[in-house]
C-alpha positions in Angstrom: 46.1 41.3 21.5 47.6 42.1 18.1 44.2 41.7 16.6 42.5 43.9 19.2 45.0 46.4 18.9 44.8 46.9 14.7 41.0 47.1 15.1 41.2 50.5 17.6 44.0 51.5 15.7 42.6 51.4 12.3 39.3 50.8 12.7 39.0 51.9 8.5 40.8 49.0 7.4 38.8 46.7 10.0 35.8 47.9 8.3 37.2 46.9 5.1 38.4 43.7 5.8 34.9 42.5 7.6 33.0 44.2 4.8 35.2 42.1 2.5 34.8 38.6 4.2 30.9 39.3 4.3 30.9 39.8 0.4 32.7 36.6 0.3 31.2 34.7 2.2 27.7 36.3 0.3 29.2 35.2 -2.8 30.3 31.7 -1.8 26.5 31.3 -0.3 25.1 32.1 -3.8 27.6 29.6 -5.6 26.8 26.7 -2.9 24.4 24.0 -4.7 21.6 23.1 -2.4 18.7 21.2 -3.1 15.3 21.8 -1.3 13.8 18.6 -2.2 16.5 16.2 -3.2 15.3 13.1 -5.5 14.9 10.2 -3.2 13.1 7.2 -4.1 11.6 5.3 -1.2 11.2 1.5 -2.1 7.8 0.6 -2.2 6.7 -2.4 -4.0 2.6 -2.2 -5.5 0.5 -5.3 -6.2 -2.5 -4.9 -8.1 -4.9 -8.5 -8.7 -7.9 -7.9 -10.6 -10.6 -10.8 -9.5 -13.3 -10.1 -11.4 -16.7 -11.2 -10.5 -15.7 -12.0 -6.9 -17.0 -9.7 -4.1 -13.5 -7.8 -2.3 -14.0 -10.3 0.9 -13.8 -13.5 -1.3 -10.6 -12.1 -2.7 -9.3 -10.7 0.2 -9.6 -14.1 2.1 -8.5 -16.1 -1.0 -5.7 -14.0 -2.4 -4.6 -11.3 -0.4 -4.0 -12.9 3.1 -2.1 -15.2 1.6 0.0 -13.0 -0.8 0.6 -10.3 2.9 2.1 -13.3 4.9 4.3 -14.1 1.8 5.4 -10.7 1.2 6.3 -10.3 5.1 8.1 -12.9 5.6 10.4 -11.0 2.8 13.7 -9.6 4.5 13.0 -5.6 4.9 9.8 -5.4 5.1 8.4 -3.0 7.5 5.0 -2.0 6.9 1.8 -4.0 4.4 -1.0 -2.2 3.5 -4.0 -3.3 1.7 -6.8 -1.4 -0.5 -10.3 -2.9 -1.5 -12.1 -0.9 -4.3 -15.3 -2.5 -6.2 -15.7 -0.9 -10.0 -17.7 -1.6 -12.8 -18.2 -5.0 -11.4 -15.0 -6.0 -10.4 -12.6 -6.5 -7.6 -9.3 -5.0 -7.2 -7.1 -5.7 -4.4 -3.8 -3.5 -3.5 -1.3 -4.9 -1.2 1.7 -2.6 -0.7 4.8 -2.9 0.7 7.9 -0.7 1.5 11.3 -1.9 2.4 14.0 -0.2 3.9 
């Protein structure tokens, strides 16, 4: 009731007061530190093996199934991907992992 009260009574100085907790609060709003896009680094592990002169399903079937069941029976693995590419005569198989 007080509050009620001193805000008919003098609505001036209620003005006052709320126009002075807005500016505060605007103030304390452009002080506050907030990143948009904070640094994370999600933990991804890359292997690159360069076979040359074999075709990318020799090497797939002679290195990289091999090298995905290893790297899945690792303890926080969730996901294994794998990349084929064929360039300038040679193979190049990606296996990537992320842990969490």
């Amino acid at each position: 009731m007080f509050l009620s009260n001193f805000s008919v009574k003098k609505p001036i100085a209620t003005l006052v007061l709320v126009i002075g907790m807005m500016a505060m609060g605007l103030l304390a709003l452009h002080r506050l530190r907030v990143n948009q896009s904070p640094d994370v680094q999600i933990p991804v592990l890359v292997v690159n093996i360069p076979y040359p002169g074999a075709s990318p399903e020799t090497s797939e079937r002679e290195l990289v199934d091999r090298l995905e069941k290893q790297m899945q029976s690792i303890t926080g693995v969730t996901e294994a991907m794998r990349m084929r590419t064929r360039a300038a005569r040679r193979s190049c198989c990606s296996s990537t992992s992320s842990a969490t």
